[in-house]
N, C-alpha and C positions, 0 to 999 in steps of 0.2 A: 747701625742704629742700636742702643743699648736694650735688650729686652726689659719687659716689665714681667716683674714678679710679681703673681698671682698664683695662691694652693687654697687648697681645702685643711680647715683644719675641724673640719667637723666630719661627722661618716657620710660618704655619699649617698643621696637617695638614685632611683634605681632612673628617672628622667634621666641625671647629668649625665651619668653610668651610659646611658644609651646612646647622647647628642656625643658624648666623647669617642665612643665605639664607631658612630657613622663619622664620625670627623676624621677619623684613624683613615678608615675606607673610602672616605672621596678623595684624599692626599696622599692614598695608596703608602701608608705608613706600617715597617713591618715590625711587629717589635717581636718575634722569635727569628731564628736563627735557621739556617736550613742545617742538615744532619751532615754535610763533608765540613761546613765550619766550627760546629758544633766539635766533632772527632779534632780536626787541627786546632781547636784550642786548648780542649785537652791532651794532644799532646805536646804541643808549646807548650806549657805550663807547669810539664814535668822534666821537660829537659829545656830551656833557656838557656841563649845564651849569656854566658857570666864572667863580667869582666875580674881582670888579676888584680888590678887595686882594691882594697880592702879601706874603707872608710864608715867603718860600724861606731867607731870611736866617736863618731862626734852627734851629740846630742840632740837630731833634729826631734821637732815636732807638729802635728799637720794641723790645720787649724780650716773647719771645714763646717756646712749647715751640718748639723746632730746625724740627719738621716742617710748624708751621704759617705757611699762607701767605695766612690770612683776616686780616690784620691792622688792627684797627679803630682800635689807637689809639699814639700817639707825645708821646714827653714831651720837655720842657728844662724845667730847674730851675735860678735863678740865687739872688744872697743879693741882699736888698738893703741901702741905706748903714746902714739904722734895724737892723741885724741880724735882722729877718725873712725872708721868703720871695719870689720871687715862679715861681707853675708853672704853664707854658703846659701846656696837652695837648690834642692835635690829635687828633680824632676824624676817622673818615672819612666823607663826607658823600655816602649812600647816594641824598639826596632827588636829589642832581645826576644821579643816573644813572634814577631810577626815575619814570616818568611816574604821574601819580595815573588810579586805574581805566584803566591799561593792562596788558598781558599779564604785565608782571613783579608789578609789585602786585599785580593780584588772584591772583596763584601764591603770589608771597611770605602774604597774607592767609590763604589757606587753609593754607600750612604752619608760619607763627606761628613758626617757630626751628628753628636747625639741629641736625641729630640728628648727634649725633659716636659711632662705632664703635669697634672697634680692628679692620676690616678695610678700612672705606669709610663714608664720611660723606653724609647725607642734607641736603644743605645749602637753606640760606635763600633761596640768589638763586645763580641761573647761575654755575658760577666764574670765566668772562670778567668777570664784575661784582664777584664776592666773593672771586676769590682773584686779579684781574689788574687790570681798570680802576681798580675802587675802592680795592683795599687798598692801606693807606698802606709798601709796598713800598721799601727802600732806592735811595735816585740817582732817584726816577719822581716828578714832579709832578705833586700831586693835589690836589681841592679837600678841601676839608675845614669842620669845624667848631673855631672855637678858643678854649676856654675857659682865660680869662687871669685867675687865682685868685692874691691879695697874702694871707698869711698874719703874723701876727704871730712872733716868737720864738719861742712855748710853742710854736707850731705851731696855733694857733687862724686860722680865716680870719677876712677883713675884706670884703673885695671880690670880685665876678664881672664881668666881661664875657665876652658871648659872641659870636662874630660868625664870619663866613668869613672864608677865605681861602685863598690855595695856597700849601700845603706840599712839602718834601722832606726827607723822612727824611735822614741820612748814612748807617744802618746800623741792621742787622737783629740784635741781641743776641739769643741765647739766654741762658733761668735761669743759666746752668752757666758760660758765658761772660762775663756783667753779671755775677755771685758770684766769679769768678776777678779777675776787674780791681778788683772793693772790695778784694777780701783780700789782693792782692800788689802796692797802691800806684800800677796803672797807671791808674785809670778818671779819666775826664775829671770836672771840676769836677760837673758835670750832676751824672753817676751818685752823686759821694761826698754828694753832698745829697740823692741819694736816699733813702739810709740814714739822715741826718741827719733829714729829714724826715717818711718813712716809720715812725722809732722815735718821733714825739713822736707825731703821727698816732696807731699802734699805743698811748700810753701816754693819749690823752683818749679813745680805744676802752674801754679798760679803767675810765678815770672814769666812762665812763656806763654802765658793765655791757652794754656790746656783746659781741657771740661771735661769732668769727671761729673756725670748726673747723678745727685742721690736718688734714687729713684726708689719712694718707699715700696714695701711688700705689703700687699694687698691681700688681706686671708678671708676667705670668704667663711664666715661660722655660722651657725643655725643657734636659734630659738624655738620658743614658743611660739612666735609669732609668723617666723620661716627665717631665711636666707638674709643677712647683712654682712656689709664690709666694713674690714678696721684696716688703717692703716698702721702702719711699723716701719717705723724710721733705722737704720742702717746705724750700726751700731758704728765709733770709732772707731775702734779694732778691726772692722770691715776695710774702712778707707785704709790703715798703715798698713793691712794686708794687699790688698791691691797694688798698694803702691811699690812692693816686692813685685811683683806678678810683671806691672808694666814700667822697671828699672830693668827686669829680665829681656822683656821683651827692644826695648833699647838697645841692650846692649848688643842683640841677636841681631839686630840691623847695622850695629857699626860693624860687627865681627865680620858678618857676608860682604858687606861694601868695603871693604878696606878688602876681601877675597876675588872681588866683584864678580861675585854667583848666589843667586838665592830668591826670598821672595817675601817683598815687604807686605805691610798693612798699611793700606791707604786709606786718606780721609781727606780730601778739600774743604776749606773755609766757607762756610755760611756767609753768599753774599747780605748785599744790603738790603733788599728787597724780603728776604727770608727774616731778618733780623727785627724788620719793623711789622712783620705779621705776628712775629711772637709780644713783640711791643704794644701792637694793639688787643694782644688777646687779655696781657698784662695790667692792663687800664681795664680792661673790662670786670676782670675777676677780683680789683679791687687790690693787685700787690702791685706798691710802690716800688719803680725801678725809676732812677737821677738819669739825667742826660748824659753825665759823666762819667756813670758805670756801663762798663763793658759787661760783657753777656755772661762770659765766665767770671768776671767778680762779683754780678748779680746768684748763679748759681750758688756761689757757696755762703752765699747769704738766705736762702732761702732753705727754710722746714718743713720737709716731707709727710710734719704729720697734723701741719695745719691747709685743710683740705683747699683751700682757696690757691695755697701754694705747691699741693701737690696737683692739682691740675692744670697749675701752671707750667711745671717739670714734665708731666706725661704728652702735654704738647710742644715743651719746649725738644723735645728727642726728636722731632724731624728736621732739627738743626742738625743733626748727628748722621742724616742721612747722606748715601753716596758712596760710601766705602767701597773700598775694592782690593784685589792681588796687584802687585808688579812681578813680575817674574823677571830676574836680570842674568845674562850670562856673558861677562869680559867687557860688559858694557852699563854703567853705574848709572841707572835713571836720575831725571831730573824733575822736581815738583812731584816727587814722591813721599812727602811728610805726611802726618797724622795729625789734624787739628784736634782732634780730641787728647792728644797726649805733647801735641806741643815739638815735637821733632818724628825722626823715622822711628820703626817702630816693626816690630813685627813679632805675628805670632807664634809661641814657642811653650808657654809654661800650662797645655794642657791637652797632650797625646793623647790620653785614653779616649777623650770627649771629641777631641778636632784633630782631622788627619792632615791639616796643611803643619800641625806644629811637629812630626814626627821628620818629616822631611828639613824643616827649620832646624832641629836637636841634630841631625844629623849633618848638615851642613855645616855648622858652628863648630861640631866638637871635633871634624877632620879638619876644619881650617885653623881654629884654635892650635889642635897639636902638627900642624905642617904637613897634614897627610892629604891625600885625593881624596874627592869625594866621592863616597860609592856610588856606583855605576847605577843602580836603582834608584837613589835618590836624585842624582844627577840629571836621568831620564825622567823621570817622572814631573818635575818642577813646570816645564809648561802646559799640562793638562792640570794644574791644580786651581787656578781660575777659575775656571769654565767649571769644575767640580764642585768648588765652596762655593760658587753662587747660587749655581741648581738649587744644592741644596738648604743654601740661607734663603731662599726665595721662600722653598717648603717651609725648612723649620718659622720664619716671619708669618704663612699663612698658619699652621699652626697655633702658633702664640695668638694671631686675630682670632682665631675661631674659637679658643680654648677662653679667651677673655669674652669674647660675643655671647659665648653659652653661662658662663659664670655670673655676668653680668644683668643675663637675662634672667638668674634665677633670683639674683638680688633684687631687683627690681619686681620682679612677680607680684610682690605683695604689695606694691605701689604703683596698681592699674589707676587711670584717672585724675592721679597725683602732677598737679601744675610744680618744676622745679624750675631754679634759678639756672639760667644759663647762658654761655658767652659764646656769639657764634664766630668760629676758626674760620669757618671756609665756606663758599658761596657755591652751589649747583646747581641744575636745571630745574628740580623740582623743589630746592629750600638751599637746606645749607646744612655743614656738619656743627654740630654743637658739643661745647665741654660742659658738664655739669658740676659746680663746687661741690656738693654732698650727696652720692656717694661721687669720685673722681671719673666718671663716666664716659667716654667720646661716644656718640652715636649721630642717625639722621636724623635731621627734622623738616618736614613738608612745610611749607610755605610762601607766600610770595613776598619780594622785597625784605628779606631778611634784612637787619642791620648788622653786616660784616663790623667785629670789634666792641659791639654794643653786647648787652645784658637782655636775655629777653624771658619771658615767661613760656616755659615747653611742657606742653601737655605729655604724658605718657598714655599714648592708646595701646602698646603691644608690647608684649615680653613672651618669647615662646621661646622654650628651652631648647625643644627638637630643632626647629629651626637656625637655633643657634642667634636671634635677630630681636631686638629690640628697635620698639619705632614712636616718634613725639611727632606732635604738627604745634604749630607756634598758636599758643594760646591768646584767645580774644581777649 
């Protein structure tokens, strides 16, 4: 399920500070490091290992939120004579830093992916490793993984190789900054093929009924008055970048299956029943969806920053729900595809953050150049499941709790405030309810809720500590 972006873009007061601190502590979330992994990351960090291809020459650059400095991956995009594509992207290559069953791996293994806050971040691997050795950092020479992907015209691929080698970024773009240089003629040849690429990309997403949710960012700011939400729609530049990320991800599935050893990303199709629950919520919030639009050509029709439509999106992501690992070895699973991406699929294009993709990078780039697959990577693929779910269950409670307290600080200053709202889901003591303005999910007490109807929700409760806001259906 796709997360939802929600930060603070105002300074904390010392409530949220504390609901987030006990949030930490009941999900037993650790975000220091103990003192043997601390030592093996620095010295990983000083001696890495370093592939003998040299590939400095080609002029990636990383295009990332402003504040982040875990940067896993770096593009260039050239044409080539036959009017196709050709797109390098430089992954960072986490295996050079990390010894197998040593102190960082078996840390990294137990915490399976980084938990991102909007105070402080529960990361993957040491940040000397994840936010300094390894990340593909602007001007700093790094090893990397380099997937060199030849596309045709329509934007259909042809070819993969993958292999090492050292990289150096030129520069660190932000969304906001890559989005300013498309639209005012400056950006370098690279980037204006971003777009170019990115939109065919995005248009054989939509051939195969893939779903990509825009899911606006949610920034929680302060006033005078207290705590409100704005939403912020996903910039272009966002989608044609993604749309790199999950071409990679593609292709890391055909590579293993055609090896048949590795471990895809799974997704099943939203039955019919799932589909006509989002349909009634649809009707209720007042956005037009035709009979004759499918689910995913409804999605990219809808604007994340008109709020009727964005709480149509934040409920529409439990369509998204179900995903899982396949783990395959000499035996090529069957109804393994990714309804969200439209074919197989797996993940690859972010080591520092997620440890299933370290294992994925390395399976690729020994199958790619006809080698075995190391004996570590090899072993380790069937405990990788059972690991990223553990801990996608955590990092999802997480993300509830961290919007629960957010939410409840927005709403604070709107005790007793009757809002507009559409009820999703029916329970024992009411129902759960979406709210048009601000994008709200929560409970509401009552009897006989109308499932798919509009009803008026009193707000009696917003407590920060608690983490819980609560409505009873208004007389």
């Amino acid at each position: 399920m796709p997360a939802r972006y929600i930060r603070l873009g105002s300074v904390v007061n010392s409530a949220i500070a504390s609901a987030l601190d006990d949030l930490r502590e009941a999900l037993e979330i650790e975000t220091d490091f103990p003192p043997a992994v601390i030592e093996a990351a620095e010295a990983a960090a000083l001696s890495p290992r370093l592939p003998e291809v040299d590939r400095t020459d080609i002029p990636f650059c990383t295009i990332d939120p402003p504040e982040s400095m875990d940067l896993d991956q770096a593009l260039y995009l050239e044409r080539q004579d036959d009017d196709g594509y050709r797109v390098v992207y430089a992954i960072a290559d986490v295996a050079a830093f990390v010894k197998a069953d040593g102190p960082i791996d078996l840390e990294a293994r137990r915490r399976g992916q980084t938990l991102y806050g909007p105070d402080q971040n529960a990361r993957l691997h040491p940040p000397r490793i994840s936010e300094d050795a390894a990340s593909l950092l602007p001007n700093e020479v790094r090893p990397a993984l380099l997937w060199d992907m030849t596309l045709l015209a329509d934007g259909e691929g042809t070819e993969v190789a993958v292999s090492r080698g050292l990289v150096r970024s030129r520069e660190k773009l932000s969304y906001q900054a890559a989005q300013k240089r498309i639209d005012d003629g400056t950006a370098s040849e690279s980037l204006n093929l971003l777009r170019e690429v990115g939109k065919l990309r995005q248009e054989r997403e939509a051939r195969l009924g893939g779903i990509n949710l825009p899911l606006p960012e949610q920034v929680v700011e302060k006033d005078s008055h207290g705590y409100h939400l704005e939403l912020r729609a996903p910039l272009p530049v966002e989608g044609w970048n993604a749309q790199i990320s999950l071409m990679a991800g593609q292709a890391a599935a055909e590579v293993m299956l055609k090896a048949e050893v590795g471990v895809l990303r799974t997704l099943p199709r939203a039955g019919p029943k799932k589909i006509q629950r989002v349909r009634l919520i649809a009707k209720a919030l007042g956005v037009k969806w035709e009979r004759t639009t499918s689910f995913s050509e409804l999605v990219r029709q809808l604007d994340p920053t008109v709020p009727a439509e964005a709480a149509l999106l934040n409920c529409a992501a439990s369509l998204l729900r179900g995903s899982g690992y396949a783990v395959f070895d000499d035996e090529v699973p069957t109804n393994a595809g990714h309804a969200g991406v439209g074919a197989e699929y797996a993940h690859t294009t972010a080591p520092l953050r997620r440890l299933v993709d370290r294992y994925v990078g390395e399976v690729c780039v020994a199958s790619s150049l006809g080698l075995t697959v190391p004996d570590w990577a090899h072993r380790g693929l069937p405990e990788l499941p059972e690991i990223m779910e553990r801990t996608t269950r955590k990092a999802q409670q997480y993300e509830a709790g961290i919007i629960s307290t957010l939410e409840a600080a927005v709403l604070e200053r709107h005790l007793g405030q009757v809002f507009d709202a559409a009820v999703v889901e029916l329970t024992e003591t009411g129902g759960v309810i979406q709210l048009v303005d601000p994008p709200v999910t929560a409970h509401c007490r009552g009897t006989d809720l109308p499932l798919g109807k509009v009803i008026g929700a009193k707000l009696v409760s917003a407590d920060i500590a608690a983490r819980q806001v609560g409505f009873v259906a208004a007389s």
